[in-house]
C-alpha positions as CSV (number, residue, x, y, z in Angstrom):
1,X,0.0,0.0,0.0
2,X,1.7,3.4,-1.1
3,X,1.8,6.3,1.8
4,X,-0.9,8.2,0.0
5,X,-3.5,5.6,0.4
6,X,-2.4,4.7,3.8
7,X,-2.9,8.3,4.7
8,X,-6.7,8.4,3.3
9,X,-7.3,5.7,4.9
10,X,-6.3,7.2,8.8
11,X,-9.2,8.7,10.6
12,X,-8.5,12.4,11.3
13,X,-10.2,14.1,14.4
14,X,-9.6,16.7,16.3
15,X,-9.9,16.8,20.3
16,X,-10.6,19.6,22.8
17,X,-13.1,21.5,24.6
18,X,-15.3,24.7,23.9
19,X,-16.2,26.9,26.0
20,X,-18.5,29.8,24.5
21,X,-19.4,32.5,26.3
22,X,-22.2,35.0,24.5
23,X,-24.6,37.5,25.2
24,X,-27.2,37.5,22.7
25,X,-30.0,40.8,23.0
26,X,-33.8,39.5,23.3
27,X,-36.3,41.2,21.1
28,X,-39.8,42.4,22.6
29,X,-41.3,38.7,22.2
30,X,-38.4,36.9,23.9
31,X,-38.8,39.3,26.8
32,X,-42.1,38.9,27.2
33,X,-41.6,34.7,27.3
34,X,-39.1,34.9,29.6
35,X,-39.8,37.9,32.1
36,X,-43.4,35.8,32.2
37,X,-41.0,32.8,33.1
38,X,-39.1,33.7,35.6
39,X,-41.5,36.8,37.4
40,X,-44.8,34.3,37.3
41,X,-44.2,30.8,36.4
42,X,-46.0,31.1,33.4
43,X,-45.9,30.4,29.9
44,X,-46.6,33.4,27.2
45,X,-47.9,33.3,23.6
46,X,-48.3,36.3,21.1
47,X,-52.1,36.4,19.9
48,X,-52.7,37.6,16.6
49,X,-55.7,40.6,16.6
50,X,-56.2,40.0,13.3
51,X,-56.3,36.2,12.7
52,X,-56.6,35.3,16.3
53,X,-53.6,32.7,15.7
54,X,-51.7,32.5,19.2
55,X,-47.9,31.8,18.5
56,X,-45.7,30.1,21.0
57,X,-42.7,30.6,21.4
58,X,-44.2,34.5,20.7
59,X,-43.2,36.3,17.9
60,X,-43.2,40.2,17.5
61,X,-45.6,39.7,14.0
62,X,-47.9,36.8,12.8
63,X,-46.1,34.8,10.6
64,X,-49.4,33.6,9.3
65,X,-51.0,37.3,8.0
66,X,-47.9,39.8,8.7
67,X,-49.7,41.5,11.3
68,X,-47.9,43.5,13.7
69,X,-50.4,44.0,16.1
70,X,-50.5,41.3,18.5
71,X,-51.0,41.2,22.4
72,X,-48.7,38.9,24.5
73,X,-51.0,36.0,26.5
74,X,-50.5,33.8,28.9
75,X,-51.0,30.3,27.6
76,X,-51.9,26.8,28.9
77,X,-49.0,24.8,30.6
78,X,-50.7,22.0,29.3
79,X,-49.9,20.4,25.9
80,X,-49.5,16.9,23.9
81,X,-46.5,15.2,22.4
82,X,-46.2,15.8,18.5
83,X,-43.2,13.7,18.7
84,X,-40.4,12.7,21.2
85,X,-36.7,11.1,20.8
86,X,-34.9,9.0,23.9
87,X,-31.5,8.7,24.4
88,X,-29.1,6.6,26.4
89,X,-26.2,9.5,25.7
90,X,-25.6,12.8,27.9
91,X,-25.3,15.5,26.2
92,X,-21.7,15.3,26.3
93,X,-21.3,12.0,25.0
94,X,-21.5,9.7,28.1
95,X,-23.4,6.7,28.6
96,X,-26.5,6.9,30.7
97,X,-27.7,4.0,33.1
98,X,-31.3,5.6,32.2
99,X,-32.8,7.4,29.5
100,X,-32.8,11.1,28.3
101,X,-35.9,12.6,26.7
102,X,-36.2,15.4,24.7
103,X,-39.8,16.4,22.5
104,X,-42.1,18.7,21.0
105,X,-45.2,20.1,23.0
106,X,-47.9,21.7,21.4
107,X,-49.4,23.5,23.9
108,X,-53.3,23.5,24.4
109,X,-55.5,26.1,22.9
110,X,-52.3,27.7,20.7
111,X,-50.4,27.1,16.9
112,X,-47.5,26.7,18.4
113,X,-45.7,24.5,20.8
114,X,-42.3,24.0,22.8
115,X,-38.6,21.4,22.0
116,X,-37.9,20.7,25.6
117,X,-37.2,17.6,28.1
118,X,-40.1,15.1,28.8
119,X,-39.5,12.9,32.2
120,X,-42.6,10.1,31.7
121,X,-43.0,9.1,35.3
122,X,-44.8,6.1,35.9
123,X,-46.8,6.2,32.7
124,X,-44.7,5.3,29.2
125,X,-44.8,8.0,26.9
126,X,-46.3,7.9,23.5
127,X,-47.1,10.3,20.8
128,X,-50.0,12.3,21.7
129,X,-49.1,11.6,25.6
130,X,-50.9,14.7,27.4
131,X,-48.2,16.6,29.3
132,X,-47.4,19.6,31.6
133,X,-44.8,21.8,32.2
134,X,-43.3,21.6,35.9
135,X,-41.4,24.7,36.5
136,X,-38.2,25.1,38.3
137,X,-37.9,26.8,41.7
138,X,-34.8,28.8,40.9
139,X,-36.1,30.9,37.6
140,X,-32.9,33.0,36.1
141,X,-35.3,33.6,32.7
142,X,-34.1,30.9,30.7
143,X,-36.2,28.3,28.9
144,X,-35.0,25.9,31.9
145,X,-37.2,28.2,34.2
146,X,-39.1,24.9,32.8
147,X,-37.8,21.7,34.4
148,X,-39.3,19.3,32.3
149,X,-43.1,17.8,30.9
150,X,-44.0,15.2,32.3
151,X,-48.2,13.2,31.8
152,X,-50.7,14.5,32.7
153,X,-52.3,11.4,35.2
């Protein structure tokens, strides 16, 4: 075997670790989500007054008619699993002796819905498992001012 294809045939990788620091400016929407987060406990929507579509995560506009003027609402806690994905990985890589959970919630009475962890509890969870959101106790106004979904029993 010549050098060259020896050398195409070595795996190339590169190790190390990141650490990223950033500061990244909420619009009007994201503050309203995430004041309503960590002052209340609650989760916010934007409601269209034109179209009455209620977008969560909020936006500033409706991305269904263009309208700017919407109103910022609180929203039901309450949702259902659209779809759900479990892992046996940490984050970083590690194995896990029990599973990780991640999914999408749409919440109840809103056209929109939440990515976020799902812990099932006692009952298994399933595609169009009713869930809630259980809400940390320390809130900093991040989106893990929400623990985790778990069924609604």
């Amino acid at each position: 075997m010549s050098d060259t294809n020896a050398a195409a045939e070595q795996t190339w990788y590169t190790e190390g670790d990141i650490s990223l620091r950033y500061r990244w400016p909420m619009g009007e929407a994201e503050r309203a989500f995430f004041g309503a987060l960590r002052d209340r406990g609650v989760l916010t929507g934007a409601r269209c007054n034109r179209c009455n579509r209620t977008m969560v995560p909020p936006r500033s506009f409706c991305e269904e008619c263009f309208e700017r003027d919407i109103e910022y609402v609180e929203v039901a806690a309450t949702g259902t699993v659209v779809t759900f994905a479990e892992s046996y990985f940490s984050l970083d890589g590690k194995r896990l002796e029990e599973p990780f959970y991640v999914g999408i919630i749409h919440l109840d009475g809103t056209d929109g819905g939440l990515f976020h962890r799902l812990r099932p509890g006692a009952r298994p969870l399933e595609i169009g498992t009713p869930v809630r959101a259980v809400f940390s106790d320390d809130r900093n106004g991040t989106i893990l001012d929400i623990s985790h979904f778990e069924p609604v029993a």
